[in-house]
N, C-alpha and C positions, 0 to 999 in steps of 0.2 A: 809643580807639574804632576800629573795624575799619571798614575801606571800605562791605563788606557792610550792614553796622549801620544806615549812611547810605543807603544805596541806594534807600530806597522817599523820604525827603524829597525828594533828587535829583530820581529821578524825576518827582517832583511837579510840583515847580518847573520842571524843563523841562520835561511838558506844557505848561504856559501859554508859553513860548518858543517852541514848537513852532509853540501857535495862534497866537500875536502875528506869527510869520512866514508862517503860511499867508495871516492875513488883510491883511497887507501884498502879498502876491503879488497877490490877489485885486482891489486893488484895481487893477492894473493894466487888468482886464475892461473897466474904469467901466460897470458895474453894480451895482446897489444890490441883486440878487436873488442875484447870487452871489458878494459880500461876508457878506449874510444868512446866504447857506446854511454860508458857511464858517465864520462866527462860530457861526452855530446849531447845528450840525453837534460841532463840537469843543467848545462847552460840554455839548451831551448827553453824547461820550465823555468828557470829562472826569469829571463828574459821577456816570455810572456807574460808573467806577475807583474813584472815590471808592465808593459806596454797594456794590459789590463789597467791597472793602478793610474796610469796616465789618463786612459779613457773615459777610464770613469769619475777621476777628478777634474776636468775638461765638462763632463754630461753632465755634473752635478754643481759645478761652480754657475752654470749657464742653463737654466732650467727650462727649455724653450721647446717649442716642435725639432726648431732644427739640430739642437744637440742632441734628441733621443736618435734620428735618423742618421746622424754623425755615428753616434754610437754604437748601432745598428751595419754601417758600412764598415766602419774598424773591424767590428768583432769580427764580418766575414773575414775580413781580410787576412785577420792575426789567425782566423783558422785557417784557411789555406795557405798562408804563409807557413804555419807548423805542418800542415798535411804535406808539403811539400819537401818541405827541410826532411823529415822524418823518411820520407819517400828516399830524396837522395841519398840519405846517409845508409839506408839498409841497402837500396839496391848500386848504388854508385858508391859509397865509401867504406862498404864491408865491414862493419860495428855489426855486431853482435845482438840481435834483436831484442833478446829477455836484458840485456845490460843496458840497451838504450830503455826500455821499460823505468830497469830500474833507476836509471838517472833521472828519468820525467817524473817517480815519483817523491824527488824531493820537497815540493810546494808543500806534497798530500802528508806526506810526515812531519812535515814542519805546522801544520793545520791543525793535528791530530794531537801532534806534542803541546802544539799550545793550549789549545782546548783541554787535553788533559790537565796539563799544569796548570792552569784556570779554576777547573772543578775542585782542585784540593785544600 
């Protein structure tokens, strides 16, 4: 099996590396709102890679008018399903705003890591 092959498991798995260390930083704050955010934060992105990765293996196993509009309807959805989570969490669950920031950008370090370690 070829590197590539593996790549999206990888990637998986370190996601949650990534947030295990974001939320162990966090805890250095002692705060309980931006440990929150950071936890909350990087389970949303996670979650959405995940429901992204679904969709588009779904759009692309079925290559039809009505899968791209499929496609098309998720994506809204998985954005306002985030626009919303992220809504209640700041104003209804008092996380930490820059902390949920930083938990969201677990996907994008993990993205950035691999590409790095790619080019070398």
């Amino acid at each position: 099996m070829d590197k590539d092959d593996q790549l999206l498991a990888v990637m998986v798995r370190r996601n949650w590396y990534i947030l295990a260390l974001l939320v162990l930083a966090s805890l250095l704050w002692r705060s309980v709102a931006v440990t929150q955010g950071v936890l909350a934060g990087g389970l949303l992105a996670i979650i959405a890679y995940g429901w992204l990765h679904r969709s588009l293996l779904k759009a692309l196993t079925n290559p039809d008018q009505c899968a791209a509009r499929g496609f098309q309807r998720t994506y809204f959805l998985r954005l306002a399903a985030l626009s919303a989570a992220i809504f209640l969490l700041i104003v209804k669950g008092g996380v930490h705003p820059a902390a949920l920031s930083a938990g969201l950008s677990v996907v994008i370090v993990n993205i950035f890591w691999t590409t790095f370690r790619r080019m070398l």
